[in-house]
C-alpha positions as CSV (number, residue, x, y, z in Angstrom):
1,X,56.8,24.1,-107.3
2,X,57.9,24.9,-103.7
3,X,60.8,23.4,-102.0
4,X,59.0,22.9,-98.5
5,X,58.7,19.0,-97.5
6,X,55.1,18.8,-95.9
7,X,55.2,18.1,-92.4
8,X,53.8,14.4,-92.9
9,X,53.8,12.5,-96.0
10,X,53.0,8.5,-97.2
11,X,53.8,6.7,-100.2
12,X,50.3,4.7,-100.2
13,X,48.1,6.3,-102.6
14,X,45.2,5.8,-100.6
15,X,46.6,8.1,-97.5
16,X,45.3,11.6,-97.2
17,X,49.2,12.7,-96.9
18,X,50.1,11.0,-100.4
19,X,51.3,13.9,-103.0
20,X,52.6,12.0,-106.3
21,X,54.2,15.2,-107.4
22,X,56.5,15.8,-104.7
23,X,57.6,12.0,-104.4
24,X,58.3,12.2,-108.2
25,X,60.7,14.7,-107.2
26,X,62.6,12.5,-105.0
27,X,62.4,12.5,-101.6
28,X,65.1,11.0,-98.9
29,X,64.5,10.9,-95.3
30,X,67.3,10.8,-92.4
31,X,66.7,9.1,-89.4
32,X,69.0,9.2,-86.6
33,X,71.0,10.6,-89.0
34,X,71.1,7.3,-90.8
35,X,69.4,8.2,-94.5
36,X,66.9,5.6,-94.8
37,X,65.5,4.2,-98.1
38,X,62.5,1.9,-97.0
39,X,60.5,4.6,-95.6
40,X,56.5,4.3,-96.1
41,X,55.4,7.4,-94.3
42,X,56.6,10.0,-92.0
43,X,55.3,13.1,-89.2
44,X,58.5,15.5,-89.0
45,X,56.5,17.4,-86.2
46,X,55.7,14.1,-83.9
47,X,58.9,12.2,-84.9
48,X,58.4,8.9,-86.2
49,X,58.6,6.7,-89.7
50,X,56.7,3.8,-90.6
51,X,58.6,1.5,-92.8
52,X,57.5,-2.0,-94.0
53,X,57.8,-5.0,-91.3
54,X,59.6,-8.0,-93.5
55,X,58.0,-9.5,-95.7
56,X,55.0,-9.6,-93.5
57,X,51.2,-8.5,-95.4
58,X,48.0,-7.9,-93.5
59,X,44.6,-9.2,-94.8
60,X,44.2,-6.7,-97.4
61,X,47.4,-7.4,-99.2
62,X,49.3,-4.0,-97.8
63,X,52.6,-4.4,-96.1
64,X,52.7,-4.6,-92.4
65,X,54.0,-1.1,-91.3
66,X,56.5,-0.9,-87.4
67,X,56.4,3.2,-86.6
68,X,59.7,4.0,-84.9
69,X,60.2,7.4,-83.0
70,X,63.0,9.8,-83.5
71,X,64.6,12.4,-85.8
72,X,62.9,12.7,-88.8
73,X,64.4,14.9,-91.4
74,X,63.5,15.2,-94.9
75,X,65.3,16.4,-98.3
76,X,65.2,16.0,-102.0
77,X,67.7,13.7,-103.2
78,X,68.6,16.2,-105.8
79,X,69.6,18.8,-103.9
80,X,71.9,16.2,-101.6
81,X,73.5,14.8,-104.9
82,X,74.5,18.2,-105.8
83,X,77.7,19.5,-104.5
């Protein structure tokens, strides 16, 4: 397996960007340079996340999503737990 991030990828397994592999793997994304852990889905190239708004649920049951716009960067959590 490669150890690229994709340039956009969700945790819904209905989203064209969802790759179960590579989020078995572990992923952790900095924001801001604050590492974030609630993340749903995120575009490195057009800088934003989309993280879950409360406990707040549309009409189909999924969690209502806020996108926020800034530094996205992604890593494997292994690799950052390793000295």
């Amino acid at each position: 397996m490669t150890d690229t991030l994709p340039d956009r990828l969700s945790v819904d397994p209905k989203s064209p960007y969802h790759d179960a592999d590579l989020l078995a793997r572990g992923i952790g994304i900095r924001f801001n340079g604050v590492e974030r852990t609630n993340v749903e889905e995120y575009c490195v190239s057009e800088g934003w996340i989309r993280v879950a708004a409360g406990k707040a649920r549309d009409r189909r049951g999924n969690p209502m999503t806020l996108k926020l716009k800034g530094e996205v960067v992604p890593f494997f959590q292994e690799a950052a737990e390793a000295p």
